[in-house]
C-alpha positions in Angstrom: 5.1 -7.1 35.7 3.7 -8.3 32.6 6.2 -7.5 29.3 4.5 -6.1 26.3 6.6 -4.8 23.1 6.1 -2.1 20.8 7.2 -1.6 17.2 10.2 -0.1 16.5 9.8 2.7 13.5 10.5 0.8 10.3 8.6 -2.4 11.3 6.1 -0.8 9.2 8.4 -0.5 5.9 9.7 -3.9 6.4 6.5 -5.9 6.7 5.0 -3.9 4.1 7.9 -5.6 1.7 7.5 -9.0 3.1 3.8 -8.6 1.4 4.6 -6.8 -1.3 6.7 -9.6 -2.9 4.2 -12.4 -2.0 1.1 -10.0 -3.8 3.4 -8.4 -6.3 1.8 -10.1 -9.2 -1.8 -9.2 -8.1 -0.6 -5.5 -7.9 1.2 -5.9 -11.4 -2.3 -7.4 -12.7 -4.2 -4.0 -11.1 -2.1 -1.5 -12.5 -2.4 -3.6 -15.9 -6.1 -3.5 -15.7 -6.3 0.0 -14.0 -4.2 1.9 -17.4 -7.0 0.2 -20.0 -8.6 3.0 -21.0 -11.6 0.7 -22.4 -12.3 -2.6 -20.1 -11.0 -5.4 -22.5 -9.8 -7.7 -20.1 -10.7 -9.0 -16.5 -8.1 -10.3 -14.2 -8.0 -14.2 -15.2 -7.7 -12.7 -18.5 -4.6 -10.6 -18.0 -2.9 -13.0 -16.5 -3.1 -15.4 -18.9 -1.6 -12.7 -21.2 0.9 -11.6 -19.7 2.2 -15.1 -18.8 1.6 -16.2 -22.2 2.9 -12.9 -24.1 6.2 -12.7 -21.6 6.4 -15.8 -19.2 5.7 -16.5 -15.8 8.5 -14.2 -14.6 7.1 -10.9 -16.1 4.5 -11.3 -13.2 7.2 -9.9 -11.3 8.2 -6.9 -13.5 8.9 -3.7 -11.2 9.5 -5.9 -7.6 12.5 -3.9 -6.6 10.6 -0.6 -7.5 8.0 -2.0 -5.4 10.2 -2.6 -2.9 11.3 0.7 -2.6 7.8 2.5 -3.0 7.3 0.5 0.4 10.5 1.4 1.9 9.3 5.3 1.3 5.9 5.6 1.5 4.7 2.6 3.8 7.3 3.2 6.0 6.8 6.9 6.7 2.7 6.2 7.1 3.4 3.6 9.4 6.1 5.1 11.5 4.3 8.5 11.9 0.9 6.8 12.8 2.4 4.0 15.6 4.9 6.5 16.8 2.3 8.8 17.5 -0.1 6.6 18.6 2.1 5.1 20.7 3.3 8.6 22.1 -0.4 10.0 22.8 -1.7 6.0 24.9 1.7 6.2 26.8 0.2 8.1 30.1 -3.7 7.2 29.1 -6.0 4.3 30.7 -6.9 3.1 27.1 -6.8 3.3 23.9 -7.3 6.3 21.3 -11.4 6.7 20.6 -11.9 5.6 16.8 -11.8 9.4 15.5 -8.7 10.2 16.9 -7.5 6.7 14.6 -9.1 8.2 11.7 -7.4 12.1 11.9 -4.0 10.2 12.9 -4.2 8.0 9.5 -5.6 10.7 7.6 -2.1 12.9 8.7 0.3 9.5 8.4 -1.6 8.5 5.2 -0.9 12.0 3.2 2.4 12.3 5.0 3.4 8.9 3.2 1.6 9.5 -0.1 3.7 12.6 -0.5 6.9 11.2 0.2 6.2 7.9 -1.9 5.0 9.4 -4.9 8.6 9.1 -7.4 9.2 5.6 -6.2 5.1 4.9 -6.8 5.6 6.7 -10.6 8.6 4.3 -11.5 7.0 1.4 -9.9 3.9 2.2 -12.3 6.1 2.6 -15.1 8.3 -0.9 -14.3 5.1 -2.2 -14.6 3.8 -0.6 -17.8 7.0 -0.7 -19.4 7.5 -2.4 -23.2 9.1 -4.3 -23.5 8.4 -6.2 -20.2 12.4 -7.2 -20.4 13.6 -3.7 -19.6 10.8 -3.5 -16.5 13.0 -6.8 -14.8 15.9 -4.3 -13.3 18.0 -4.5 -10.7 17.3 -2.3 -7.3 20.0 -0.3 -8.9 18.5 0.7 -11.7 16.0 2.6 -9.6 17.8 5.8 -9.0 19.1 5.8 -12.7 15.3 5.3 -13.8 14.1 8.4 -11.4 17.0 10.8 -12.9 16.0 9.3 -16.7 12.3 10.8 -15.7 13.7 13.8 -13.6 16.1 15.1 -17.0 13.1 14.4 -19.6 9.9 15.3 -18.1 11.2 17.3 -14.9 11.3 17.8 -11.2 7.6 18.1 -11.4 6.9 14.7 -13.3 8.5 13.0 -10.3 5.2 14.4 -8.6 2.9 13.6 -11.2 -0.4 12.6 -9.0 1.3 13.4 -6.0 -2.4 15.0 -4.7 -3.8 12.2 -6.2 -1.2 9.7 -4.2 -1.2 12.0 -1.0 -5.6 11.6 -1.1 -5.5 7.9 -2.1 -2.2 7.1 1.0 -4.9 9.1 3.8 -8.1 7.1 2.7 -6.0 3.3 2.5 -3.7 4.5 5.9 -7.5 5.2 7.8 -8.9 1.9 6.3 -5.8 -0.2 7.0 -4.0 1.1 9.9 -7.4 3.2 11.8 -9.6 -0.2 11.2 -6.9 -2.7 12.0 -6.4 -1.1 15.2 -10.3 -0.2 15.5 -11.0 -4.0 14.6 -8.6 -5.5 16.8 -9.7 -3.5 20.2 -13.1 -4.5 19.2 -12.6 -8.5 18.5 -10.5 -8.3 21.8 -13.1 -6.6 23.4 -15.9 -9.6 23.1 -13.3 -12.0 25.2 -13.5 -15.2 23.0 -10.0 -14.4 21.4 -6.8 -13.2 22.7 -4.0 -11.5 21.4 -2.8 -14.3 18.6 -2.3 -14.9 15.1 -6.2 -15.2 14.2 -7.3 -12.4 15.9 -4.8 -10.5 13.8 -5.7 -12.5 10.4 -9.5 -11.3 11.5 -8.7 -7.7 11.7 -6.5 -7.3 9.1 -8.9 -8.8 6.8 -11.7 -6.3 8.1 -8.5 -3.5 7.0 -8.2 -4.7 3.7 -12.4 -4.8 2.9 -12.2 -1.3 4.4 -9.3 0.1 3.0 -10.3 -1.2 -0.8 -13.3 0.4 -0.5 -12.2 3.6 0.5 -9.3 3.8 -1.9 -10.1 2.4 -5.0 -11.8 5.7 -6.8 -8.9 7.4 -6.5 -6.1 4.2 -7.1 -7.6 4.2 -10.8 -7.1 7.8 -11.2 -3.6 7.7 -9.8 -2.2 4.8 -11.7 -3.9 6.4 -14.6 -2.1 9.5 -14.2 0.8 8.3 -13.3 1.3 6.4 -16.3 0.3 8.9 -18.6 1.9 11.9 -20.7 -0.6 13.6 -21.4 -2.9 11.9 -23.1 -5.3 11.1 -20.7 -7.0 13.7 -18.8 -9.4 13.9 -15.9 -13.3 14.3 -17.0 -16.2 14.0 -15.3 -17.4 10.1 -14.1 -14.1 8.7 -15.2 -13.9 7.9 -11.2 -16.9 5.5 -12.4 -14.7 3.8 -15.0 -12.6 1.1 -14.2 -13.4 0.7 -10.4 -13.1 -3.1 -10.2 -13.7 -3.7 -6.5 -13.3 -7.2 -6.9 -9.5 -7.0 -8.3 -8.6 -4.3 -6.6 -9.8 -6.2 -3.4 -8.1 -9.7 -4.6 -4.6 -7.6 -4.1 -5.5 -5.2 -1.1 -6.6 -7.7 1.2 -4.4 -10.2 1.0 -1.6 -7.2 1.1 -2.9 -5.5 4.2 -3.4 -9.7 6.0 0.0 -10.2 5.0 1.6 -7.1 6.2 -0.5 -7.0 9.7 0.9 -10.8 10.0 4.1 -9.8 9.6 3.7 -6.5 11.5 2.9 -8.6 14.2 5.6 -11.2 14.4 8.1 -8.6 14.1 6.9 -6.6 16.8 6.6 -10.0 19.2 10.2 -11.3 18.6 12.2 -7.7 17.8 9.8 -5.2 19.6 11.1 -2.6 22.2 10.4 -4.1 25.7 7.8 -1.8 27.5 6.9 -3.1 31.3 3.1 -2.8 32.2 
């Protein structure tokens, strides 16, 4: 019998943080352009600022919060959609049509956005933070950071843009995880490619155009929100303002590549052994 290996549940988490801290400076530039509440700068622009204003190292303000946004919210949206996924092809002759993908992100995506939302508020607020200095903290500093936020603003801070988080995890879970999977069965399909690293380079980056596109309306809002206290309020066409597709997709893409790549080596050298 030919030997085929699954995921185990927290591959998901863990090759998430493998890409967050090789794209963690493109997300630090998003959320920097993302809070402008009038487009002054562009990404090249930012960057040069911040590196100028606080030194290379300040692009890596907020990792570990990063870091631990992934270990909560990517890792429950991966381990709900792969477990399930996994549970509902194990007695079928093929794989899920694309709509049940979409529904099973959808659930995963919400599930994940919920549960992520405190770490995603301190990560936003790492990044944000002035001075830059006090943003560089240790992984410890995490928890004393979410009770600082939970004893001045309240419980409910912790979920400030929780619906807005829950929204934006379903639509980037359904364009990363539904269209990687989607993308893969189809460029498999055709026969010129097997199972290897560049089919898996190819879908993911199909994932990433997808899931910017979907997400990025309500990432702006969110990070927005997030970062707020109560100055900045919701009206209508602010989704217009601020969209910038192009840097949003500079730090999606090569986060959703990396983390498929990852995803994928995990899974071939640590995966549970399933005979076919």
């Amino acid at each position: 019998m030919a030997e085929a290996r699954t995921s185990r549940w927290y591959f998901g988490g863990l090759a998430s943080c493998g890409a967050a801290c090789c794209t963690h400076p493109l997300d630090l530039l998003k959320v920097h352009l993302q809070t402008q509440q009038e487009v002054k700068l562009r990404m090249t622009g930012m960057a040069l600022q911040v590196v100028r204003t606080d030194g290379f190292l300040a692009l890596y303000n907020g990792l570990s919060a990063s870091l631990c946004r992934q270990m909560t919210y990517s890792l429950t949206r991966f381990a709900i959609y792969e477990t399930m996924r996994d549970y509902m092809t194990k007695d079928s002759q093929g794989p899920l049509p694309f709509y049940s993908k979409v529904l099973l992100g959808g659930i995963s995506g919400l599930t994940g956005g919920f549960v992520g939302t405190p770490a995603d508020l301190v990560n936003v607020r790492f990044v944000c933070a002035s001075p830059p200095a006090k943003s560089r903290q240790a992984f410890a500093q995490i928890t004393p950071r979410l009770c600082s936020t939970l004893s001045l603003e309240g419980l409910k801070k912790l979920f400030s843009g929780a619906t807005m988080a829950s929204s934006r995890g379903a639509l980037v879970t359904v364009g990363q995880l539904s269209c990687y999977d989607q993308a893969k069965q189809l460029v498999l399909s055709t026969g010129y490619l097997s199972d290897n690293i560049f089919t898996h380079f190819l879908s993911s980056f199909i994932a990433g155009g997808c899931a910017t596109f979907l997400c990025q309306p309500l990432d702006v809002l969110k990070t927005r929100l997030m970062n707020s206290k109560g100055e900045y309020q919701v009206r209508p066409g602010c989704m217009l303002q601020g969209w910038g597709l192009v840097p949003a997709g500079v730090r999606l893409v090569p986060h959703t590549v990396l983390t498929f790549m990852f995803l994928e080596q995990l899974r071939k050298h640590f995966g549970i052994k399933v005979a076919t």
